[in-house]
MDTraj code that builds the backbone (N, CA, C; nanometers):
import mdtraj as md
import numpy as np

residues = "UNK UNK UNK UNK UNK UNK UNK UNK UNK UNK UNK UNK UNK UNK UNK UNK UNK UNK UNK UNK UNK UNK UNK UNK UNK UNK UNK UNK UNK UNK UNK UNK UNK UNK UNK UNK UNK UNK UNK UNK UNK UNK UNK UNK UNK UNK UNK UNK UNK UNK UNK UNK UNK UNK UNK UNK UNK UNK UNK UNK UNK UNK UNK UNK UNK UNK UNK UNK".split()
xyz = np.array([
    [-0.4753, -1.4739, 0.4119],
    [-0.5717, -1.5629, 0.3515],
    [-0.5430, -1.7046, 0.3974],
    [-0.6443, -1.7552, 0.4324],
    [-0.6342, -1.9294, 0.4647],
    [-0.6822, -2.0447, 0.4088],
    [-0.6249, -2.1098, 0.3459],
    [-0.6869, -2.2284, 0.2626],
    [-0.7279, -2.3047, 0.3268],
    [-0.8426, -2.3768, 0.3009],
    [-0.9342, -2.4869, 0.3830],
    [-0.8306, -2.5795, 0.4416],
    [-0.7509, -2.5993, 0.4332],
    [-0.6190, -2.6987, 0.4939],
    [-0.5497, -2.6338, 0.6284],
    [-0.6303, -2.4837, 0.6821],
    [-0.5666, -2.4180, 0.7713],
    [-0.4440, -2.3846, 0.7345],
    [-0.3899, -2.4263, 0.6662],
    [-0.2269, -2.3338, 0.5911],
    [-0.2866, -2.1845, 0.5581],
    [-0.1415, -2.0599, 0.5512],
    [-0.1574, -1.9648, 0.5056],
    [-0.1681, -2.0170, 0.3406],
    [-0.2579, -1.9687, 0.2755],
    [-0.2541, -2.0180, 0.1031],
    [-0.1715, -1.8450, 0.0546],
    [-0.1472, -1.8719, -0.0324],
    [-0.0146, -1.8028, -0.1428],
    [-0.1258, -1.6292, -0.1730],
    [-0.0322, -1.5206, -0.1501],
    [-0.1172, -1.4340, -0.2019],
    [-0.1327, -1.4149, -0.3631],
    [-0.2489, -1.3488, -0.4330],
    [-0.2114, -1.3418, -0.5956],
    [-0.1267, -1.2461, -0.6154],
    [-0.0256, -1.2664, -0.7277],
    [0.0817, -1.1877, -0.8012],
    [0.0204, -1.0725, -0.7986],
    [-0.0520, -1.0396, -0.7947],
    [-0.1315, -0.8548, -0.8789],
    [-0.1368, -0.7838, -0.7222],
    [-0.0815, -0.8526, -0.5749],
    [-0.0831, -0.7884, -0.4429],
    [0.0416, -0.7861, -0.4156],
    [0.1489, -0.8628, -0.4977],
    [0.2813, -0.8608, -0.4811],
    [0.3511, -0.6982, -0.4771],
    [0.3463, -0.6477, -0.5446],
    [0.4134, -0.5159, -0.5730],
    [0.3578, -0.4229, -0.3901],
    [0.2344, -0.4056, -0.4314],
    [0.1430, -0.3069, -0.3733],
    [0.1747, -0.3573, -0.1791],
    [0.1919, -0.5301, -0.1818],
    [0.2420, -0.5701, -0.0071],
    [0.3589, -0.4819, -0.0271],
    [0.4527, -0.5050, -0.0753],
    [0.6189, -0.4899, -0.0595],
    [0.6234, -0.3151, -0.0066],
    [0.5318, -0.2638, -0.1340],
    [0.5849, -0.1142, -0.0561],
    [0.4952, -0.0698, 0.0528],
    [0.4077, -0.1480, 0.0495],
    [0.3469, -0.1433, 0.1923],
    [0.4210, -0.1387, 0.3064],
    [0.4813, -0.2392, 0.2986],
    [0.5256, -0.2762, 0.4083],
    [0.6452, -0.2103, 0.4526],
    [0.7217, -0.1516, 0.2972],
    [0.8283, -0.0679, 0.3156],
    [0.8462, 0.0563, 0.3883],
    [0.7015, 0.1282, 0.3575],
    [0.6501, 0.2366, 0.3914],
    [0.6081, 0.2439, 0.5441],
    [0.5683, 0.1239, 0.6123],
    [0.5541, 0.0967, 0.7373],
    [0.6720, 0.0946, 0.8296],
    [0.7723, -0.0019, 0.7508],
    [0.9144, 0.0070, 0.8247],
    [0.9657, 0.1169, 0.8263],
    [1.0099, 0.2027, 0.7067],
    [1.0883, 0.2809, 0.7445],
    [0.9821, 0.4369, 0.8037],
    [0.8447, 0.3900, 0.8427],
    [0.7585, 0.4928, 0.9085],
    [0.8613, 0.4474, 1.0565],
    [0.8065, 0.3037, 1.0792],
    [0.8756, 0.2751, 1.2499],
    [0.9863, 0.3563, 1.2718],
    [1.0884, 0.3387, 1.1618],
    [1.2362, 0.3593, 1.1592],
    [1.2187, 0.5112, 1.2211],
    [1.1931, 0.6137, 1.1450],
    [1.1776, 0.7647, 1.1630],
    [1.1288, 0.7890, 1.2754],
    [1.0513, 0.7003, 1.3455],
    [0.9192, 0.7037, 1.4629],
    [1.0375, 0.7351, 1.5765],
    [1.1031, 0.5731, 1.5310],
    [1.2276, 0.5531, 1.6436],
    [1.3588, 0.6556, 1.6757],
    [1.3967, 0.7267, 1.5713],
    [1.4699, 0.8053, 1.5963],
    [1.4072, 0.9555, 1.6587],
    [1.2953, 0.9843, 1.6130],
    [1.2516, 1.1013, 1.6584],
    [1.2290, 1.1011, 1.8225],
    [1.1945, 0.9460, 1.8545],
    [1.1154, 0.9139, 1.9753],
    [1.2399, 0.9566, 2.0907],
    [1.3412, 0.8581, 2.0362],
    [1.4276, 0.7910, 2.0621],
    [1.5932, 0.9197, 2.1167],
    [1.5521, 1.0092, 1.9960],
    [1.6973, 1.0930, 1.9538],
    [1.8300, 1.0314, 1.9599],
    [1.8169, 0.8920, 1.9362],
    [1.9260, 0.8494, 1.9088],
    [1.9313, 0.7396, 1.7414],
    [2.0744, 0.7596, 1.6929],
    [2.0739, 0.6700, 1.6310],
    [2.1504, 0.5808, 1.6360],
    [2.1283, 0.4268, 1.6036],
    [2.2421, 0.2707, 1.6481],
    [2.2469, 0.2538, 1.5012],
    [2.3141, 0.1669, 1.5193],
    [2.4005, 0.0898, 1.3952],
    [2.3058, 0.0100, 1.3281],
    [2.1806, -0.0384, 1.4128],
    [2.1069, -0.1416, 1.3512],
    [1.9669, -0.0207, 1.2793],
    [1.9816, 0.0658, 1.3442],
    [1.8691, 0.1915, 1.2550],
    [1.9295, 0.1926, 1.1269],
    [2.0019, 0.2749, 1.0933],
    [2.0608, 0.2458, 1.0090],
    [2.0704, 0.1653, 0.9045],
    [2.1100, 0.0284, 0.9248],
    [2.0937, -0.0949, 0.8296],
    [1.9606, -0.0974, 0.8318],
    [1.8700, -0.1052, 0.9421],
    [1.7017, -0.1205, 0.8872],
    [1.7159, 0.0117, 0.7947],
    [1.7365, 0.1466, 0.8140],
    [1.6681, 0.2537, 0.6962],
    [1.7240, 0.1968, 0.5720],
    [1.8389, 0.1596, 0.5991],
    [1.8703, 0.1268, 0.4029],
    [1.7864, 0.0374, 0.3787],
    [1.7376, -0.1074, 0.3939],
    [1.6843, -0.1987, 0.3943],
    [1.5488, -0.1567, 0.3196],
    [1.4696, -0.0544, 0.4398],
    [1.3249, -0.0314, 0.4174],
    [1.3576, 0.0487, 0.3212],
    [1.4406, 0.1236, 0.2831],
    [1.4607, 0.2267, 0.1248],
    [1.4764, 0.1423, 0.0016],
    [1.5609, 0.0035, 0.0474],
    [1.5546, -0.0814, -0.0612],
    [1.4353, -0.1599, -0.0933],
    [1.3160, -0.2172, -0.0127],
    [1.2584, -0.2413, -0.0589],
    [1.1452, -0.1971, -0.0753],
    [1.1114, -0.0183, -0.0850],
    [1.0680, 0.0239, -0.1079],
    [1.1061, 0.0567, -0.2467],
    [1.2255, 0.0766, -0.2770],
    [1.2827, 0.0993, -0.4379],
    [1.2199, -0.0397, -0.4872],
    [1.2371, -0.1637, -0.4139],
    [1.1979, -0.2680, -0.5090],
    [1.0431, -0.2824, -0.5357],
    [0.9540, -0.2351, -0.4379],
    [0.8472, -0.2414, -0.4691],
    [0.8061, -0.1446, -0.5489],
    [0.8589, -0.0158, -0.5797],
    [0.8400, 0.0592, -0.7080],
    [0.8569, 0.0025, -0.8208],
    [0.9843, -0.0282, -0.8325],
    [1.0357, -0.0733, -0.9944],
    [0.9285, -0.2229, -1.0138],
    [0.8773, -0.2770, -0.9076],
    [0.8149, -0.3865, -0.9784],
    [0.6325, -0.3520, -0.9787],
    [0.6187, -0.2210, -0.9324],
    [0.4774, -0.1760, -1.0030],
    [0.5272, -0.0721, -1.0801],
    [0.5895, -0.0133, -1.1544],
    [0.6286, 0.0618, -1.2780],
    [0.6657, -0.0187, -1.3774],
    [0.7255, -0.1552, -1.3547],
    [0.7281, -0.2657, -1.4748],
    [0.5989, -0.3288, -1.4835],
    [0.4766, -0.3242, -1.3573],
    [0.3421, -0.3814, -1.4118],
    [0.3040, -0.3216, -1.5242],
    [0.2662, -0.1296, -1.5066],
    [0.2099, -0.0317, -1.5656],
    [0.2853, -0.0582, -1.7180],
    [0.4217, -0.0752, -1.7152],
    [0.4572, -0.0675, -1.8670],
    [0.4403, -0.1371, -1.9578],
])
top = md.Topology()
chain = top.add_chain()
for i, resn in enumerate(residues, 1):
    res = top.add_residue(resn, chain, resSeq=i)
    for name in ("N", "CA", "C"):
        top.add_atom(name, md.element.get_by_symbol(name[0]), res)
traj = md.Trajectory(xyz[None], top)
């Protein structure tokens, strides 16, 4: 979104949850992509899969605390 000032303007709170595991779900799609592609795994796969698992956990717990 772009505010008349050409700045990116702020997304609303109620897309917060729903980006995060978006995006989580995207990374650790790449992640899996890469190893299957790849048949290998590095050190930095790895730290990305925990990463994209974590903020995929975080984007759960903060749309299961919307719902409650």
């Amino acid at each position: 979104m772009l505010s008349g000032t050409g700045v990116f303007a702020e997304f609303p709170q109620e897309w917060t949850e729903k980006i995060t595991s978006i995006f989580g779900a995207i990374f650790i799609f790449c992640i899996v992509l890469q190893v299957i592609f790849l048949e290998e795994w590095y050190l930095a796969t790895v730290q990305f899969l925990l990463f994209s698992i974590g903020q995929l956990l975080l984007g759960s717990i903060g749309l299961l605390q919307k719902k409650v």
